[in-house]
C-alpha positions as CSV (number, residue, x, y, z in Angstrom):
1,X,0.0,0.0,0.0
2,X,1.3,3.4,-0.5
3,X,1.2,5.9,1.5
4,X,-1.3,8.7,1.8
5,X,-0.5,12.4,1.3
6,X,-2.7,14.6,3.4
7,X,-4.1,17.2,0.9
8,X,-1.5,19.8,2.4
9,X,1.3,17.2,1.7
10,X,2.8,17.7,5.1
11,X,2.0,14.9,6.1
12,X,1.8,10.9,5.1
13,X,0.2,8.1,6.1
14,X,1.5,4.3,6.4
15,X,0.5,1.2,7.6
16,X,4.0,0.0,7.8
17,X,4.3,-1.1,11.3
18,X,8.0,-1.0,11.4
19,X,7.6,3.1,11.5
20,X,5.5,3.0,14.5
21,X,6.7,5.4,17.4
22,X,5.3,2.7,19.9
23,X,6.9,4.8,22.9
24,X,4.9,7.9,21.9
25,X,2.0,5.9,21.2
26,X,1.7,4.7,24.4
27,X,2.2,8.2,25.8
28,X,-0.3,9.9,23.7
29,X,-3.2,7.7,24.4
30,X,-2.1,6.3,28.2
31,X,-2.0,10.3,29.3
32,X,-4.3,12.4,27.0
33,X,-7.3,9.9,25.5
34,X,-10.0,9.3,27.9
35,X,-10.9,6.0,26.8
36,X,-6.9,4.8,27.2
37,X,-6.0,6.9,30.3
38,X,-3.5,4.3,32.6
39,X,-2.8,1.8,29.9
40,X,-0.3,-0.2,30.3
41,X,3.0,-0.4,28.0
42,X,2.9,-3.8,27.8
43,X,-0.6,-3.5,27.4
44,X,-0.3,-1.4,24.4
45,X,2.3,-3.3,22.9
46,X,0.0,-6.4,22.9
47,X,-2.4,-4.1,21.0
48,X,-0.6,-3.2,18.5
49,X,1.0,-6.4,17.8
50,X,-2.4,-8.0,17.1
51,X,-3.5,-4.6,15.1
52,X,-3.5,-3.4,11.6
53,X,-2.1,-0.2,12.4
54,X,-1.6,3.2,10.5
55,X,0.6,6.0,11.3
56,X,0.4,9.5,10.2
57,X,4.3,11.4,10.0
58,X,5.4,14.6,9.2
59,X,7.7,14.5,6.0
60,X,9.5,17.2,7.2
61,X,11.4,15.4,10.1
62,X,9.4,12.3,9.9
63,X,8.0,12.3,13.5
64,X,5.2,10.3,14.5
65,X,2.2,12.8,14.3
66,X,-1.0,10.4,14.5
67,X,-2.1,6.8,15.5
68,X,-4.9,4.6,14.6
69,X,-5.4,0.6,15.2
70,X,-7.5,-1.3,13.6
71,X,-8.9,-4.7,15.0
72,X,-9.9,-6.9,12.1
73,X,-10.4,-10.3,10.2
74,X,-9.5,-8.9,6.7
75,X,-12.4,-10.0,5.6
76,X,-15.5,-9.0,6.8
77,X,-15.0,-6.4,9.7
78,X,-13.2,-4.2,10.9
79,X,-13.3,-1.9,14.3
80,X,-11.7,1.5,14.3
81,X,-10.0,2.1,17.6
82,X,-7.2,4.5,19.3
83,X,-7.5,7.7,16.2
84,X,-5.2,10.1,17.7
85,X,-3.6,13.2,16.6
86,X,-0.9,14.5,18.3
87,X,-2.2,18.1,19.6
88,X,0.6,20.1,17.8
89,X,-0.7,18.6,14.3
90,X,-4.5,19.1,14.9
91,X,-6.4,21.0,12.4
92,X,-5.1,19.7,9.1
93,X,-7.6,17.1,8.4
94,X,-5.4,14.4,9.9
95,X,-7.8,12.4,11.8
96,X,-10.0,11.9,9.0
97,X,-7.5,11.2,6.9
98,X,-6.3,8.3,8.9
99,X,-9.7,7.1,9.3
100,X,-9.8,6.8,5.3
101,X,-6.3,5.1,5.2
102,X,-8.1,2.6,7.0
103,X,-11.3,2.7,4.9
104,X,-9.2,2.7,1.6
105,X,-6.7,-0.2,2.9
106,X,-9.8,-2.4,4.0
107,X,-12.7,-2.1,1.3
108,X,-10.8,-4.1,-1.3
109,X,-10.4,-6.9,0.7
110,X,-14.6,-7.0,1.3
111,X,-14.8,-5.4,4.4
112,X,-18.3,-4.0,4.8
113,X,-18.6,-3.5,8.6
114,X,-16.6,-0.5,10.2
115,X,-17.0,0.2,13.8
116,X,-15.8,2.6,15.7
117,X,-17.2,4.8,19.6
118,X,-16.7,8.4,20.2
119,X,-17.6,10.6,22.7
120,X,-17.4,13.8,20.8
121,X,-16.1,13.3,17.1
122,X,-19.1,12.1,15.9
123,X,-18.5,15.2,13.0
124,X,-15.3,14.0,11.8
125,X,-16.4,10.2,11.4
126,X,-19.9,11.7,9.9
127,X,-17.7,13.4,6.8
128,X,-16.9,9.6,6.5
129,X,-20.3,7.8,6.6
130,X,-20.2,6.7,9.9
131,X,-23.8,7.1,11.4
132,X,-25.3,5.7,14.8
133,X,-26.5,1.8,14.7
134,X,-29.5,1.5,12.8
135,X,-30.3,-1.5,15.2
136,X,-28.3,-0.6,18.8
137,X,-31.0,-3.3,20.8
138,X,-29.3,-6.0,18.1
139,X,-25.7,-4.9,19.6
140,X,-24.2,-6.4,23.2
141,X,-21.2,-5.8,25.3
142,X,-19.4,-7.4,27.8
143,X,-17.6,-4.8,29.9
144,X,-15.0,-6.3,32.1
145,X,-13.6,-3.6,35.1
């Protein structure tokens, strides 16, 4: 896959998992994303490992700007998990962008379901075609504390 220019072409977008900033990955979301606050390292690093995951860099110096996972068959479906933008590189379109990485990456391989939860950024995942459950009483979780 190659990667995806951001339509200001600061920034790209790879699911090469050998570029991961794993380190700052876990800082961004185990510090500053309130569905992640206190994870673990190791706990991250288990995620990751069993992820598709894309990161977004700046060509410039080539940090490590944005995150997302993906938990998926390859097949079917595929939940959207851990979007994050580092603060600094907010504002350029970078979430979505990654979100479509994902779509992009996916849809030729069948995937028809996308998931994903937000607390407030149900905007940027409407641009996408992300809309409530049609059917939420069909839907079930298991929450383990």
């Amino acid at each position: 896959m190659t990667d995806h220019a951001t339509p200001q072409g600061r920034y790209e977008i790879s699911p090469d998992p050998s570029r991961l900033d794993a380190a700052r990955i876990h800082h961004w979301l185990s510090t500053d994303a309130y569905w992640a606050l206190g994870r673990t390292r190791g706990q991250q690093d288990r995620a990751i490992a069993g992820s598709l995951n894309f990161g977004a860099y700046d060509r410039a110096s080539g940090a490590q700007v944005g995150y997302a996972r993906v938990v998926t068959d390859h097949a079917s479906f595929a939940w959207v998990c851990d979007v994050y933008v580092d603060p600094g590189a907010r504002g350029h379109g970078l979430g979505t962008r990654l979100v479509t990485a994902v779509r992009d990456h996916l849809t030729p391989l069948g995937v028809r379901r996308f998931l994903l939860a937000t607390k407030d950024a149900h905007g940027v995942y409407a641009k996408l075609g992300f809309e409530p459950l049609a059917e939420p009483d069909m839907w079930m979780a298991l929450q383990m504390n």
